[in-house]
BALOBA-1460 file (C-alpha; in Angstrom, 3 decimals):
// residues 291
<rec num="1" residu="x" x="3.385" y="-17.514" z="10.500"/>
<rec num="2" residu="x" x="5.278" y="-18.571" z="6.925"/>
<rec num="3" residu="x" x="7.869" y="-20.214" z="9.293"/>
<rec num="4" residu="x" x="5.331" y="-22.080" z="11.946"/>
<rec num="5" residu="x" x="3.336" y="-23.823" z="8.962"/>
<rec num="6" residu="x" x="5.580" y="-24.471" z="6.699"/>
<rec num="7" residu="x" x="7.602" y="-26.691" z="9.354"/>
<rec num="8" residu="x" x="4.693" y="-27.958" z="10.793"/>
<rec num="9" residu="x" x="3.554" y="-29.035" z="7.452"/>
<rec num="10" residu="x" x="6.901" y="-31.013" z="6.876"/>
<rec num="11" residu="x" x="5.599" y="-34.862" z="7.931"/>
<rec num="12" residu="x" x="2.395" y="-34.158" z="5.567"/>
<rec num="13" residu="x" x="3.810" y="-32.624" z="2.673"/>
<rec num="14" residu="x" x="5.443" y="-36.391" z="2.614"/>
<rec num="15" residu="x" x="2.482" y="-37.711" z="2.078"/>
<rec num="16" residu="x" x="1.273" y="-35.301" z="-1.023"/>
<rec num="17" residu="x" x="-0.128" y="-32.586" z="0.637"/>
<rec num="18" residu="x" x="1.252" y="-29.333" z="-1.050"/>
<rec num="19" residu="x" x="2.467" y="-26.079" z="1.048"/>
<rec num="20" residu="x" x="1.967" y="-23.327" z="-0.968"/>
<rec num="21" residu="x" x="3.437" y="-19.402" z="0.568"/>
<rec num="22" residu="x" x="2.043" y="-15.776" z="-0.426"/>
<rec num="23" residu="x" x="4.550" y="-13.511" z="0.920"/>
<rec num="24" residu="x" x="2.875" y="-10.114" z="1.422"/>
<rec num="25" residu="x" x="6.675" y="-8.160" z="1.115"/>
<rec num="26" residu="x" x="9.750" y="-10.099" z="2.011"/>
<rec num="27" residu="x" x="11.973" y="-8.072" z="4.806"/>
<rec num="28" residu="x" x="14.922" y="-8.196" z="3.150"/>
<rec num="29" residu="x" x="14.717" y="-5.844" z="0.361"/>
<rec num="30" residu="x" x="16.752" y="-3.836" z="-1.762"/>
<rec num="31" residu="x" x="18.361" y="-1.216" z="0.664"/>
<rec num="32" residu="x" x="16.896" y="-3.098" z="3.452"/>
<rec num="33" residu="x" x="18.884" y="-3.024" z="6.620"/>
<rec num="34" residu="x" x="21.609" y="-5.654" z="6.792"/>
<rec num="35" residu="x" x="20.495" y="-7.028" z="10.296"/>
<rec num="36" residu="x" x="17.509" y="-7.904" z="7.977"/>
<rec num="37" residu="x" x="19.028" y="-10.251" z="5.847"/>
<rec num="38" residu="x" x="21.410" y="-11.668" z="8.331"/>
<rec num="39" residu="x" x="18.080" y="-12.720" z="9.822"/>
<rec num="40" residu="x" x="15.444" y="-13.377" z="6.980"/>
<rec num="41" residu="x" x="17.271" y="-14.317" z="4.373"/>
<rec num="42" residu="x" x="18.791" y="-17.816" z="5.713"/>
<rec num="43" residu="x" x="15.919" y="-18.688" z="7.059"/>
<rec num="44" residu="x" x="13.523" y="-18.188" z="3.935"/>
<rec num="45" residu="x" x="16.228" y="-19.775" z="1.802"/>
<rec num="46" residu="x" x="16.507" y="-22.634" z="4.636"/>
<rec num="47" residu="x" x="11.932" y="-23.033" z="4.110"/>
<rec num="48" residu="x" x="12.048" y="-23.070" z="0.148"/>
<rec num="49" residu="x" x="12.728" y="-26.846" z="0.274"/>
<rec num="50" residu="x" x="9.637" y="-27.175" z="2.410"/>
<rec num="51" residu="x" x="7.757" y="-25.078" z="0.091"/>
<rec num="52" residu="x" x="6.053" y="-26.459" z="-3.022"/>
<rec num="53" residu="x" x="4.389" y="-23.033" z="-4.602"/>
<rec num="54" residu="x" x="5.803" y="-19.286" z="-3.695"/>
<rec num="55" residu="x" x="3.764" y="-17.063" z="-4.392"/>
<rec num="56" residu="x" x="4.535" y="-13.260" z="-4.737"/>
<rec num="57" residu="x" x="2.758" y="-9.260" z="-4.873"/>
<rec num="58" residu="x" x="5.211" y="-7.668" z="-6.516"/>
<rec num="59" residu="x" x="8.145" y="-7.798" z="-9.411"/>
<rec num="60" residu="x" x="11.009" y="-7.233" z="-7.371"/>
<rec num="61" residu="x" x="10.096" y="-9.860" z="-4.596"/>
<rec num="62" residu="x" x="9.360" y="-12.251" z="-7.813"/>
<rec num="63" residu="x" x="12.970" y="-12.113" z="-9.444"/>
<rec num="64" residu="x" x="14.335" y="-12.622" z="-5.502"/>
<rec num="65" residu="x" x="12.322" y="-15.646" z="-4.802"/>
<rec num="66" residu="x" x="13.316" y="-16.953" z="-8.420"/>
<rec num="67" residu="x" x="17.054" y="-16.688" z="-7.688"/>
<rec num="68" residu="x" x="16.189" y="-17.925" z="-3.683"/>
<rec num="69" residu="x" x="14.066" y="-21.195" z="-4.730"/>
<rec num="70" residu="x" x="17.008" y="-22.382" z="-7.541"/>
<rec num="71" residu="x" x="14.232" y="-24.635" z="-8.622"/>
<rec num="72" residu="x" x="13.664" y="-26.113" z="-5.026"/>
<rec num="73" residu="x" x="10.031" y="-24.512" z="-5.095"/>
<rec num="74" residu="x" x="7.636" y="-23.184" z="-8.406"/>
<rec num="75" residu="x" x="7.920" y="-19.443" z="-8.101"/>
<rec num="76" residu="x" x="4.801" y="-17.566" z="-8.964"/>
<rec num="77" residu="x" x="3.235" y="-13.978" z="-9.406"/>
<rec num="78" residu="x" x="-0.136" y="-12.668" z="-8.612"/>
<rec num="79" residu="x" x="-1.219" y="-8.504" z="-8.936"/>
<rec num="80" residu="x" x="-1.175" y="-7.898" z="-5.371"/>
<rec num="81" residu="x" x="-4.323" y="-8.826" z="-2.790"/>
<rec num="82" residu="x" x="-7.050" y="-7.477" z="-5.327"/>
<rec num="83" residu="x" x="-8.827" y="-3.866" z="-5.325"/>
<rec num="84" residu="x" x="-12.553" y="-4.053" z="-4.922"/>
<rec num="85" residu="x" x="-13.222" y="-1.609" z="-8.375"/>
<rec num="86" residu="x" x="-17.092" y="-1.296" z="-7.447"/>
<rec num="87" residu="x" x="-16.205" y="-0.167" z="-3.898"/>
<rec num="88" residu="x" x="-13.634" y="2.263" z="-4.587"/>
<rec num="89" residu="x" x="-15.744" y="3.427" z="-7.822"/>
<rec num="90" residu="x" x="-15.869" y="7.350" z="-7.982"/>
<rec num="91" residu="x" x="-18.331" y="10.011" z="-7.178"/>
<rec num="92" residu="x" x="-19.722" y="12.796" z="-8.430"/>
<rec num="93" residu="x" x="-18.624" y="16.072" z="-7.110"/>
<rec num="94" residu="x" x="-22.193" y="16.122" z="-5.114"/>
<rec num="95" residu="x" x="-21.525" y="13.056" z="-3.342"/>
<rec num="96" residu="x" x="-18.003" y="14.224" z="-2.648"/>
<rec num="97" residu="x" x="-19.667" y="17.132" z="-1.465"/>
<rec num="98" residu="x" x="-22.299" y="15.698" z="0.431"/>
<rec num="99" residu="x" x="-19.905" y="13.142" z="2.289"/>
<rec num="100" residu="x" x="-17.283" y="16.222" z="3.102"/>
<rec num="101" residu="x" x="-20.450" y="18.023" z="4.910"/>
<rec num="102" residu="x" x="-21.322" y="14.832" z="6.459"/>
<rec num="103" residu="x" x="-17.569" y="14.506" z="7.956"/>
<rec num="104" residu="x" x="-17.386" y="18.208" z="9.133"/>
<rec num="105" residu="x" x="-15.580" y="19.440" z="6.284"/>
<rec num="106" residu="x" x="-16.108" y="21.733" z="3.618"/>
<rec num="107" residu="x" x="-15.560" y="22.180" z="-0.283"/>
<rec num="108" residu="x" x="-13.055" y="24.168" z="0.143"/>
<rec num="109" residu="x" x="-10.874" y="22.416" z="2.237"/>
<rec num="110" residu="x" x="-7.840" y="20.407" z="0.661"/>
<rec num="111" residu="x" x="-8.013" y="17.330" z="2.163"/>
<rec num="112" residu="x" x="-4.827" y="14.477" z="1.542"/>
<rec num="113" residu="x" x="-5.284" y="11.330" z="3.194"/>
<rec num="114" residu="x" x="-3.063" y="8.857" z="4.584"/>
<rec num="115" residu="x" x="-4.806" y="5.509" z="5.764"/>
<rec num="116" residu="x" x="-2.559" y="2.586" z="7.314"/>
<rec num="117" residu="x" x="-1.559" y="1.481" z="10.684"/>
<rec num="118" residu="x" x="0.536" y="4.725" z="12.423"/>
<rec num="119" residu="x" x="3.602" y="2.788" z="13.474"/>
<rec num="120" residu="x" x="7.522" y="3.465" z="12.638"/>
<rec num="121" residu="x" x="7.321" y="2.060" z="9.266"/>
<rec num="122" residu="x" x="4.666" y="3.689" z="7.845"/>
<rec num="123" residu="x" x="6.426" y="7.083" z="8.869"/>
<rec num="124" residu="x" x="3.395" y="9.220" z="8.661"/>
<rec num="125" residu="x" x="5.201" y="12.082" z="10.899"/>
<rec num="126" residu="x" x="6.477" y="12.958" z="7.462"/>
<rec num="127" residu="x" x="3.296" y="13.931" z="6.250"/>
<rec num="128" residu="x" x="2.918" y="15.712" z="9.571"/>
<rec num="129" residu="x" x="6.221" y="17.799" z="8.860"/>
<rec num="130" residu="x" x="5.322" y="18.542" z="5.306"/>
<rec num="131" residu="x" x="1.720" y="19.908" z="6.596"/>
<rec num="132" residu="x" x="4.127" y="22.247" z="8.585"/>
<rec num="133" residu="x" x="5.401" y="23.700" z="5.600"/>
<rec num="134" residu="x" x="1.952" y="23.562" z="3.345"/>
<rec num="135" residu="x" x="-0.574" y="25.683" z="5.598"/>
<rec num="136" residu="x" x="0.858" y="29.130" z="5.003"/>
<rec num="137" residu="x" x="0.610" y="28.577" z="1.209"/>
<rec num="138" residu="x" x="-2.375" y="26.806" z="1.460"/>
<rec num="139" residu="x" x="-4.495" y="27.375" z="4.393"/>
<rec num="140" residu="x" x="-7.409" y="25.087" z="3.652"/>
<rec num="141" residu="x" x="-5.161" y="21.958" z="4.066"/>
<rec num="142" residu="x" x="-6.550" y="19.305" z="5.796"/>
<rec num="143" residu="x" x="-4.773" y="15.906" z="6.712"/>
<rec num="144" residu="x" x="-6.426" y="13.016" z="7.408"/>
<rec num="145" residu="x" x="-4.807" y="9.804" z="9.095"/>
<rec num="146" residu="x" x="-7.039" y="7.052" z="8.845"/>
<rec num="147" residu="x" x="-6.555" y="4.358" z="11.369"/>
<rec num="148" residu="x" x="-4.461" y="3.260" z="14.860"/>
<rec num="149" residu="x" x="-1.219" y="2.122" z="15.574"/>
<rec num="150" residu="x" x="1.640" y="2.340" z="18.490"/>
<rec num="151" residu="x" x="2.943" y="5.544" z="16.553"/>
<rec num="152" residu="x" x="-0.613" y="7.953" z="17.252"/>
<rec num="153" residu="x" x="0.689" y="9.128" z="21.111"/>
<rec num="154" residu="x" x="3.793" y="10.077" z="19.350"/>
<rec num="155" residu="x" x="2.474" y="11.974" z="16.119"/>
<rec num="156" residu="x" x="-0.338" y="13.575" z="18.049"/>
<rec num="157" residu="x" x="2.662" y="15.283" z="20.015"/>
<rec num="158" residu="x" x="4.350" y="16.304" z="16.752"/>
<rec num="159" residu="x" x="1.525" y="18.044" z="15.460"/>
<rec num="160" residu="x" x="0.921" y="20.246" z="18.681"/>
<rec num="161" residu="x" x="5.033" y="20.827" z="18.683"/>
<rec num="162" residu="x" x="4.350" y="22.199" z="15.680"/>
<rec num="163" residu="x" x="1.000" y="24.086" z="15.924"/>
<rec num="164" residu="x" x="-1.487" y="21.959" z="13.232"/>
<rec num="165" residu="x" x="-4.400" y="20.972" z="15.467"/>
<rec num="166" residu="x" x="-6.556" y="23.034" z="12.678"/>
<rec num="167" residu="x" x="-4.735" y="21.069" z="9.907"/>
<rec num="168" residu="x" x="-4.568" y="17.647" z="10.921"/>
<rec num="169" residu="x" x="-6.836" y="15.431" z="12.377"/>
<rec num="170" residu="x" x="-6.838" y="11.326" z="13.782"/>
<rec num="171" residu="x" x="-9.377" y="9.691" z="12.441"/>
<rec num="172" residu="x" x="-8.726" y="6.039" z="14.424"/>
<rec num="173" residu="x" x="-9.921" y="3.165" z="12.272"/>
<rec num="174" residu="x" x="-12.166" y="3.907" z="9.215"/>
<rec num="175" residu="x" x="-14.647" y="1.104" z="8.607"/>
<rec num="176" residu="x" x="-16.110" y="2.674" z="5.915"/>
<rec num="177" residu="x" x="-12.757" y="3.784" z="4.086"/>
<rec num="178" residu="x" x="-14.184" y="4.607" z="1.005"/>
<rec num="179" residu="x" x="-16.348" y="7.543" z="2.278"/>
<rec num="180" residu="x" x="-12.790" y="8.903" z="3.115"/>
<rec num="181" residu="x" x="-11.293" y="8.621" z="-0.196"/>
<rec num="182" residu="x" x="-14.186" y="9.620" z="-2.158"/>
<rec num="183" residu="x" x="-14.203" y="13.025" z="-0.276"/>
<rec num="184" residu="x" x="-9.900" y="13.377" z="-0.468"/>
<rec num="185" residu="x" x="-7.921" y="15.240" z="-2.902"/>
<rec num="186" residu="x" x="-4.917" y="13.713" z="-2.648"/>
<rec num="187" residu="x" x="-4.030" y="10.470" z="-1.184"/>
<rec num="188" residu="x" x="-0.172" y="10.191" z="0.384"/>
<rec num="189" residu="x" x="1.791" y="7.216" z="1.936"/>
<rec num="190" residu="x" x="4.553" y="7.244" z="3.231"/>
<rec num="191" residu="x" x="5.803" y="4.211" z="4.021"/>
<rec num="192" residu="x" x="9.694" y="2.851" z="4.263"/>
<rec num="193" residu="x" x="8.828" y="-0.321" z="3.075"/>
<rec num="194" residu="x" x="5.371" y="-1.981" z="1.150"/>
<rec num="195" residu="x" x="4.720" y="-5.327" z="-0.367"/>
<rec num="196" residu="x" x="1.921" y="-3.806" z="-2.850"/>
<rec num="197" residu="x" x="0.549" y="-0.751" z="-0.702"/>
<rec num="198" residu="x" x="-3.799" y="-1.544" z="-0.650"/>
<rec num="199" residu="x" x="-4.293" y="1.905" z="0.514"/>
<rec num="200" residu="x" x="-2.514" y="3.042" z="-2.816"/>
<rec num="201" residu="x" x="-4.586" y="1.063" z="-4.958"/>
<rec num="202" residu="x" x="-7.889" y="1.883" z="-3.367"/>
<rec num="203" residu="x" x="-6.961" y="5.543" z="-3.804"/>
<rec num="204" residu="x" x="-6.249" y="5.018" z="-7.541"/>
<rec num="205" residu="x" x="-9.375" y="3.254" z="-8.068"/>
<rec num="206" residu="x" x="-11.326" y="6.466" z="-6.656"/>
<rec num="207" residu="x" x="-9.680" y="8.633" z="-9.285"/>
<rec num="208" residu="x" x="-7.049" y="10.152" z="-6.666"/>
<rec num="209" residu="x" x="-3.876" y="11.263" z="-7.388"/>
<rec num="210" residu="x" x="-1.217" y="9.594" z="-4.973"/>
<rec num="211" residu="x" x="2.660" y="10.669" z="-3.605"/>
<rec num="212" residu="x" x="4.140" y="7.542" z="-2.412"/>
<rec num="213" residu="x" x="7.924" y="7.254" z="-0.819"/>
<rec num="214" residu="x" x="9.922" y="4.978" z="-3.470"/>
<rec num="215" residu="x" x="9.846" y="1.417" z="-2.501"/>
<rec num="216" residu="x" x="9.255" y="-1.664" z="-4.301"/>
<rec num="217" residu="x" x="5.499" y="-1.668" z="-3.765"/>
<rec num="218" residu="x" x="4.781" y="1.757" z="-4.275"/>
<rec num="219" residu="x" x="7.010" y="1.590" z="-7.612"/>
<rec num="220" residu="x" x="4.929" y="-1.025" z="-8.625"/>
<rec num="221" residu="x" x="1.769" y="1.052" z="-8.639"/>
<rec num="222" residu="x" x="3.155" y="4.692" z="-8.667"/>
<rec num="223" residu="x" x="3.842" y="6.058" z="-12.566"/>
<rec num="224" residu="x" x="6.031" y="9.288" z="-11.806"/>
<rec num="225" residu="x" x="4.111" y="12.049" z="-13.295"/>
<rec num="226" residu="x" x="1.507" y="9.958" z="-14.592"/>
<rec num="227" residu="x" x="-1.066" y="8.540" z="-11.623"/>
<rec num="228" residu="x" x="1.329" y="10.752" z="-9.004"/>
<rec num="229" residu="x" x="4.224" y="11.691" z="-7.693"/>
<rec num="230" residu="x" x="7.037" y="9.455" z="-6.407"/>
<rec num="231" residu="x" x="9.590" y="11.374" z="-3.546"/>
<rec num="232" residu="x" x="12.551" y="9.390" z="-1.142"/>
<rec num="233" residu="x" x="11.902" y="8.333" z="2.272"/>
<rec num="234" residu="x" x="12.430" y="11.662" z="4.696"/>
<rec num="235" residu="x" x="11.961" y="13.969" z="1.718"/>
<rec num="236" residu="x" x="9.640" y="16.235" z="2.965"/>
<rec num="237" residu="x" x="10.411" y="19.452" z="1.276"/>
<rec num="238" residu="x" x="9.943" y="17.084" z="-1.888"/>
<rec num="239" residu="x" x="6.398" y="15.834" z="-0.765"/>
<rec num="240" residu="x" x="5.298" y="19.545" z="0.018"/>
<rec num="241" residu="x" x="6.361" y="20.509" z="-3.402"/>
<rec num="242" residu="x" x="3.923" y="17.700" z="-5.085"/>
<rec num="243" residu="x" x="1.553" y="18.847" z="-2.370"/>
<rec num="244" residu="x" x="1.264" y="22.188" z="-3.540"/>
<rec num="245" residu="x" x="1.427" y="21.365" z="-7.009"/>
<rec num="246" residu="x" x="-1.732" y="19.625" z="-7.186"/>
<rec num="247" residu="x" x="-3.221" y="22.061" z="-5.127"/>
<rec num="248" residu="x" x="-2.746" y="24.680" z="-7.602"/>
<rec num="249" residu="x" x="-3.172" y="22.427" z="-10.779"/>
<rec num="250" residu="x" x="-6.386" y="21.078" z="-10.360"/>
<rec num="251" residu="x" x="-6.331" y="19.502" z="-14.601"/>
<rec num="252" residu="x" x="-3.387" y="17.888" z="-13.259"/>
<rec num="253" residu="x" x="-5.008" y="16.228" z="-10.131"/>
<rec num="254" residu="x" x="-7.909" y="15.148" z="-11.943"/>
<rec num="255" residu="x" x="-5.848" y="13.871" z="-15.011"/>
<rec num="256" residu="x" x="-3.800" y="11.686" z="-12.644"/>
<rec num="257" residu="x" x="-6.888" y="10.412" z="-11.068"/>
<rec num="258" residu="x" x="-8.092" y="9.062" z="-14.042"/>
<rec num="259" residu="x" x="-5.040" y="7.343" z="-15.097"/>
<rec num="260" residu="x" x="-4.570" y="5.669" z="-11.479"/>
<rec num="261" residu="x" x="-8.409" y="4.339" z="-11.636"/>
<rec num="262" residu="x" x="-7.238" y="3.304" z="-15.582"/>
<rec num="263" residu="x" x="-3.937" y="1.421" z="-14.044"/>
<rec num="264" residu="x" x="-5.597" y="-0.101" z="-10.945"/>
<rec num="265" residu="x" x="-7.423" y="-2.617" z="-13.251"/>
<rec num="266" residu="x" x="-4.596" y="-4.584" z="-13.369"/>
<rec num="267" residu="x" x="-4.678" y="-5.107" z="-9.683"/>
<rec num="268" residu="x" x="-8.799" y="-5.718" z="-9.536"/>
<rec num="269" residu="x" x="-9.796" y="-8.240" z="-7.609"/>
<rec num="270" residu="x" x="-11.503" y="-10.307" z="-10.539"/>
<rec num="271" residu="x" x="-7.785" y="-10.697" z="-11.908"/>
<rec num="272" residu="x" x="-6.021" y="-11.994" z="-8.703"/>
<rec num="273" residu="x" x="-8.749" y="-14.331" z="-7.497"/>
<rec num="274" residu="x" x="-8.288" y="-15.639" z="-10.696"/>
<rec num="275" residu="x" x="-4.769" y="-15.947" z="-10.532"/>
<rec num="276" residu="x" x="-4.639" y="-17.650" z="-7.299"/>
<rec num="277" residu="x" x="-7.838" y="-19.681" z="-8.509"/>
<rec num="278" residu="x" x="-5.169" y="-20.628" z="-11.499"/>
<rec num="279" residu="x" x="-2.163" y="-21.585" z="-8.882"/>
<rec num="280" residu="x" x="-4.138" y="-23.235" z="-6.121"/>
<rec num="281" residu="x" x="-6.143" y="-25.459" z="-8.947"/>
<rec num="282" residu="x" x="-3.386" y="-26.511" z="-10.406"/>
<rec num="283" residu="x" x="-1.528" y="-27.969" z="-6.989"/>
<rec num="284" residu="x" x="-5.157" y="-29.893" z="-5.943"/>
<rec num="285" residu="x" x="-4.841" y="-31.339" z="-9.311"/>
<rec num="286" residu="x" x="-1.031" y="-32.532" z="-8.512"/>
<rec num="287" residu="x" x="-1.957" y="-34.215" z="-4.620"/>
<rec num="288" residu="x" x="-5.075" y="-35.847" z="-6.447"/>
<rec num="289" residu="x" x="-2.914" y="-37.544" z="-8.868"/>
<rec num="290" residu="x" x="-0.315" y="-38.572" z="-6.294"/>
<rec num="291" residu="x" x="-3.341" y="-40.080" z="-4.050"/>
């Protein structure tokens, strides 16, 4: 799409009509494949000098389109897509309770969600495989995928294979989302690469404590011992640990909850409408001047 529009754009951007580009996550990345930037790179460094305004999620995606544009297009940063705060607000523990009854659960039951697409990249059968080493410790684990992808067929499979049909369940696609993470314990993803990482953010708003697989989005939202627990893509002993940990220390979940709904301000929707508002203004203002 950032490759259709900006060259069909090219006759009227002649005329004073300004491109401006939100990349949601650039593929090439640090410790990205190298096929990836044999393949993106060139071409997004080819499109900067049809681009007037890029405009990026994250830090490290803002210091690579800096050194990319070499002045050929304004570089610019906004905090992500923007967390609804009022949505994602907590609960009480008798609305968590009262939505967990609701949703066939119980107040005992540990529940960790994981809400995204299941494809390849968002490598949820890593969850699946730490569940697999969880249960015995911690029998009231429940984990919750929230939404559809290519990948269900395939991780439905691993969790019979491995004999969690009591411990993990599909949910499909969640259109009210926030009933989910109001009634979690723990929110997880697992993803190899993220822009920002929404689900992350919406979880932190709710007062959850997240584990996140390092990448540049999740690093951007994900305090090490603070809002959560950062572990390496495939480290699934290493995500079971953190699992168990805030099982058993339940000051610890909560006082990670609070901090991620403290951080997650940043990223509130009020502050990157406003941003953008800021950016997009400021480019009318240039086209009306040239007309």
């Amino acid at each position: 799409g950032s490759v259709i529009g900006r060259l069909a754009a090219k006759t009227t951007r002649k005329k004073g009509t300004k491109v401006l580009y939100t990349a949601h996550g650039f593929h090439f990345w640090k410790g990205a494949p190298l096929q990836n930037w044999l393949l993106y790179y060139p071409v997004e460094r080819w499109l900067v000098q049809y681009t007037d305004a890029l405009i990026t999620i994250n830090g490290e995606d803002y210091e690579r389109a800096d050194r990319l544009s070499k002045e050929k297009a304004a570089v610019h940063y906004v905090p992500g897509m923007g967390v609804d705060m009022k949505r994602f607000a907590p609960v009480d523990d008798k609305e968590k309770d009262r939505l967990r009854k609701a949703y066939g659960f119980t107040t005992q039951d540990f529940i960790v969600l994981c809400a995204g697409e299941l494809n390849d990249n968002k490598n949820q059968g890593m969850l699946i495989k730490a569940c697999a080493q969880v249960y015995r410790n911690i029998p009231q684990v429940k984990i919750v995928f929230a939404g559809e992808g290519t990948s269900r067929s395939s991780y439905e499979k691993l969790v019979c294979q491995l004999n969690l049909e009591e411990h993990v369940q599909f949910a499909g696609f969640c259109k009210h989302i926030e009933d989910w993470m109001h009634m979690s314990d723990v929110c997880v993803s697992t993803s190899l690469r993220e822009g920002l990482g929404m689900n992350l953010l919406e979880a932190m708003s709710a007062e959850k404590p997240v584990i996140a697989t390092e990448n540049r989005g999740h690093c951007e939202l994900v305090k090490h011992g603070v809002n959560g627990f950062l572990v390496k893509p495939h480290d699934v002993n290493g995500l079971a640990v953190y699992l168990q940990q805030l099982y058993h220390k339940k000051d610890q979940l909560h006082l990670m909850g609070k901090a991620g709904r403290s951080m997650a301000h940043a990223f509130a929707q009020e502050q990157t409408v406003s941003a953008m508002e800021e950016i997009y203004t400021t480019y009318m203002d240039q086209k009306e001047k040239v007309m």
